[in-house]
LUMDRENTOR-546944 format. One record per residue (C-alpha): residue in three letters; x, y, z. Coordinates in steps of 0.25 Angstrom, whole numbers, padded with zeros to 4 digits, always signed. Layout:
LUMDRENTOR-546944
ALAXYZ...
end
This chain:
LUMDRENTOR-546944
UNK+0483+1376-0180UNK+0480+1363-0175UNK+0485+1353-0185UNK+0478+1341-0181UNK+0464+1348-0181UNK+0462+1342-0196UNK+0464+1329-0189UNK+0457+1330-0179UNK+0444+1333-0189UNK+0447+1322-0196UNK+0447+1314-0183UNK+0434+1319-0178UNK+0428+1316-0192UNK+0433+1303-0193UNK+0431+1298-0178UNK+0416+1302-0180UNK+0414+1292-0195UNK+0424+1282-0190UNK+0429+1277-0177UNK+0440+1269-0182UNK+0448+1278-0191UNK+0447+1288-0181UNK+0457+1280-0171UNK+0467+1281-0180UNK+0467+1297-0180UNK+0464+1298-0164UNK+0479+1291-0165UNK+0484+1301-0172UNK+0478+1313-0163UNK+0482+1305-0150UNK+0466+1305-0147UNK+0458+1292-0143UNK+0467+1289-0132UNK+0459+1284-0123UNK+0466+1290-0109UNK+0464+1303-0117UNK+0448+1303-0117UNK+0439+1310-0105UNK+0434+1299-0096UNK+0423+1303-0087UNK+0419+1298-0073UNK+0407+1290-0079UNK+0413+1282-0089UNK+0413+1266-0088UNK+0424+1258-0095UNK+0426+1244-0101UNK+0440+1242-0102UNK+0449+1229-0105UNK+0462+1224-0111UNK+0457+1224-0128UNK+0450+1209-0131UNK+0446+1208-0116UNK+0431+1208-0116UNK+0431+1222-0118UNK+0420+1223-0129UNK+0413+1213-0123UNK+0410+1222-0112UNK+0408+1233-0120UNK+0396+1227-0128UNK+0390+1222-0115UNK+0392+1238-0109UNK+0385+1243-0121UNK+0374+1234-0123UNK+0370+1238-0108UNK+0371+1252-0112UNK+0363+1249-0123UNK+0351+1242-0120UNK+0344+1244-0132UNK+0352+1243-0143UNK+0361+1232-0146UNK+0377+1237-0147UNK+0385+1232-0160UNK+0399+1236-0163UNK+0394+1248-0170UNK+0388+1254-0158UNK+0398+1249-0146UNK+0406+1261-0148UNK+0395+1269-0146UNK+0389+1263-0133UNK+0403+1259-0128UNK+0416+1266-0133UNK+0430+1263-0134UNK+0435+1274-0127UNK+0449+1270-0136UNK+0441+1273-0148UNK+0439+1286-0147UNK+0442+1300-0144UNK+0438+1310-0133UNK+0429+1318-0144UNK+0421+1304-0146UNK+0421+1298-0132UNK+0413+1312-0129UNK+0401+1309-0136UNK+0397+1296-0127UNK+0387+1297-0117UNK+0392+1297-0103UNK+0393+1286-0095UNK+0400+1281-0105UNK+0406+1265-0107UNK+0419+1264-0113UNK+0427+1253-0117UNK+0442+1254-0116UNK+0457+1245-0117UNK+0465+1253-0108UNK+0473+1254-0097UNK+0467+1258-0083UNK+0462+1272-0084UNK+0459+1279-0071UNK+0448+1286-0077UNK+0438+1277-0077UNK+0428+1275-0066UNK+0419+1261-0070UNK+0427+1250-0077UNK+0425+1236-0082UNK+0439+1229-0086UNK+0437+1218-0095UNK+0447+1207-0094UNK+0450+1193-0101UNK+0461+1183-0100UNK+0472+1187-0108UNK+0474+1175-0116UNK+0460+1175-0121UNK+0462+1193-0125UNK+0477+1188-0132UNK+0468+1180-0141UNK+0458+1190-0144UNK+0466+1200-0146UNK+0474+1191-0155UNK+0462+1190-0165UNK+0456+1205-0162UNK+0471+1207-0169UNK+0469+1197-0182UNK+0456+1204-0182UNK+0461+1219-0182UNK+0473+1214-0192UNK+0483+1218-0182UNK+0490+1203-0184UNK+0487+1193-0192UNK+0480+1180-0194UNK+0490+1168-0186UNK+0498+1178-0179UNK+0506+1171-0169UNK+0496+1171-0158UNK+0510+1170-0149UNK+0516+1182-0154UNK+0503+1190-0151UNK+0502+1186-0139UNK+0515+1191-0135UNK+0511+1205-0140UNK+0497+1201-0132UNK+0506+1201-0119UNK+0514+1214-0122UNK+0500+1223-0126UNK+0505+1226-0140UNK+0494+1219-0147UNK+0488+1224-0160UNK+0488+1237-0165UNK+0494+1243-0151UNK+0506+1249-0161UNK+0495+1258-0166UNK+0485+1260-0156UNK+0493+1258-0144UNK+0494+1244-0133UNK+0483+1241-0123UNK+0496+1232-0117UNK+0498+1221-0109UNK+0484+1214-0103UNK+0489+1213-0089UNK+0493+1228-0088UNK+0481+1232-0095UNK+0473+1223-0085UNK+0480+1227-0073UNK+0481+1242-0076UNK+0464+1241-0074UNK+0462+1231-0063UNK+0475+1235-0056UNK+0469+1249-0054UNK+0454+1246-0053UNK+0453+1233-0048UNK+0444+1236-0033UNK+0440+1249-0039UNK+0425+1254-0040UNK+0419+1254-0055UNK+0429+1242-0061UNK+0426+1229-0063UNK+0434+1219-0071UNK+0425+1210-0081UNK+0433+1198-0085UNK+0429+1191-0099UNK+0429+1179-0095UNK+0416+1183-0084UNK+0410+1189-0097UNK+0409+1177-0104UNK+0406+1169-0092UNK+0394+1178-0087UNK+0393+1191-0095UNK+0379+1195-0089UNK+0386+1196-0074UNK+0401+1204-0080UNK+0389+1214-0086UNK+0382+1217-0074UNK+0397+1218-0067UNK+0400+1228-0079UNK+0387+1235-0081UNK+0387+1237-0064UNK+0403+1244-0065UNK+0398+1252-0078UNK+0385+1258-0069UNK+0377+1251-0080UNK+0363+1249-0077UNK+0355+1237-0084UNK+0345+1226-0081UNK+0349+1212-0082UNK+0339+1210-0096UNK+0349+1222-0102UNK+0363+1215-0096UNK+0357+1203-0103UNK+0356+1209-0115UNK+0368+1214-0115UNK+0375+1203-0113UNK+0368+1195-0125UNK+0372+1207-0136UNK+0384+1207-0132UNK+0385+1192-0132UNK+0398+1187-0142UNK+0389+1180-0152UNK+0382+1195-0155UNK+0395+1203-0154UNK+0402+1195-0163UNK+0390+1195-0174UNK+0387+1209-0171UNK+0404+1212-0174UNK+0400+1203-0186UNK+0388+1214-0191UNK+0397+1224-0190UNK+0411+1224-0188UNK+0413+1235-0196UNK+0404+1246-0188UNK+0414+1244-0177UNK+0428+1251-0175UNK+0435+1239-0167UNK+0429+1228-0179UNK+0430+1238-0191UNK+0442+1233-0201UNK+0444+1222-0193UNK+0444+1206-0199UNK+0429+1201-0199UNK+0435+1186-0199UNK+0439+1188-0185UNK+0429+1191-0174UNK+0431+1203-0164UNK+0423+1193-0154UNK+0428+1182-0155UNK+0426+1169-0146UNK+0422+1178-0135UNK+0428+1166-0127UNK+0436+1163-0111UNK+0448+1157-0114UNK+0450+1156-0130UNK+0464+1158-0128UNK+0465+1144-0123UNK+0461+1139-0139UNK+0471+1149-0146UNK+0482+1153-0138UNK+0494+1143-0137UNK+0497+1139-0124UNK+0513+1147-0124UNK+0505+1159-0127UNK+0493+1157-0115UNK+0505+1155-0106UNK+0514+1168-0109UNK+0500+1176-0108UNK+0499+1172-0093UNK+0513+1173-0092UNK+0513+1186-0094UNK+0499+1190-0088UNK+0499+1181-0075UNK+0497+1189-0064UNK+0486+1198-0071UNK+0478+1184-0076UNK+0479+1179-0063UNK+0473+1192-0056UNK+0461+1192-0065UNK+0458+1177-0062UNK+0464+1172-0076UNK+0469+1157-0076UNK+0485+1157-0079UNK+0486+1142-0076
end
């Protein structure tokens, strides 16, 4: 007799109601691992270090994947998965060639990739307040002694859910092994907010996504930061990554280059490029 089988319901009938409290049982099956799910030869990934850009890029994908409707954060989950967020039973319901969105580590598997990237400094402070925001530190945490964890990859809930690590490693795992290879392309924030029209021909071209300029227009504008932060506002609660999180604190924030220089002390900007020197110069970030 299999003893887990009444879990194993319980899973399946919770995963199909309620995302979010399913995650909790995948950790206890060992499921939702995301090197344990079937990639397929067609597949097309958006993948980064977490507070990169990433869902950014992601509501840009799925706005070009869907043309006539407008994507929320109700709906991104439908149009663009988290392939972290879910098991191998619910990834087989999505229609191939399907666009996933990932925080790992290279993974060979995959074919066409865009890698988001964003100066370190500037993702230390958002992930400092994504943390405030998720209740995993409190307000006026010593934004020193977070940035220390920062360096090390042992951020957040990574006792719980497991360390994405350090940024450098993370970075260099991808471009390290991808770098002049067919069907990658590395999408850097800050050419986001500088042009986002040209990064999203760049990342619709490497995703073999098909679409006129008037749609890459369209695109671009509803997945603007003004309408993403007032459609988190609408609805926060109909999305697993904002559900139970605090309101007063937005997931998009300044949506800013270089909001590091406003909040970080100058001894913590320094020990950051310290520590990830090589890797910033290699990606064409000033360490001066």
């Amino acid at each position: 007799m299999d003893l887990l089988e009444p879990i194993r319901t319980a899973y399946h009938r919770i995963a199909d109601k309620d995302p979010s409290r399913a995650r909790a049982l995948r950790l206890l099956l060992g499921r939702g691992k995301e090197r344990d799910i079937d990639i397929f030869p067609d597949d097309r990934i958006i993948c980064s270090y977490p507070k990169s850009g990433n869902t950014w890029v992601r509501f840009l994908v799925a706005n070009l994947l869907s043309p006539h409707k407008q994507v929320t954060w109700s709906t991104i989950d439908e149009i663009v998965p988290s392939i972290g967020g879910m098991d191998q039973r619910h990834m087989a319901k999505f229609k191939r060639p399907r666009a996933l969105k990932s925080h790992q580590y290279y993974d060979h598997r995959y074919k066409r990739i865009v890698y988001v990237i964003r100066d370190p400094r500037d993702i230390l402070v958002s992930y400092y307040y994504f943390d405030i925001k998720r209740g995993l530190i409190e307000d006026g945490h010593p934004i020193d002694k977070y940035a220390e964890n920062f360096i090390k990859g042992e951020m957040g809930a990574t006792a719980i859910l497991g360390s994405h690590g350090r940024w450098d490693r993370h970075v260099g795992s991808w471009i390290g092994a991808m770098r002049d290879a067919p069907g990658f392309v590395v999408v850097r924030y800050e050419d986001l907010i500088d042009n986002a029209m040209r990064e999203l021909k760049r990342i619709a071209s490497v995703l073999e996504i098909k679409a006129s300029d008037d749609e890459m227009d369209r695109a671009v504008k509803l997945s603007s930061a003004d309408i993403m932060r007032e459609l988190e506002r609408q609805e926060s609660e109909a999305s697993v990554l904002l559900r139970n999180t605090r309101k007063d604190i937005p997931f998009i924030r300044k949506a800013e280059v270089g909001n590091w220089k406003d909040e970080l002390p100058i001894e913590v900007s320094d020990r950051v490029v310290e520590e990830f020197h090589e890797t910033m110069k290699v990606l064409g970030y000033r360490t001066d």
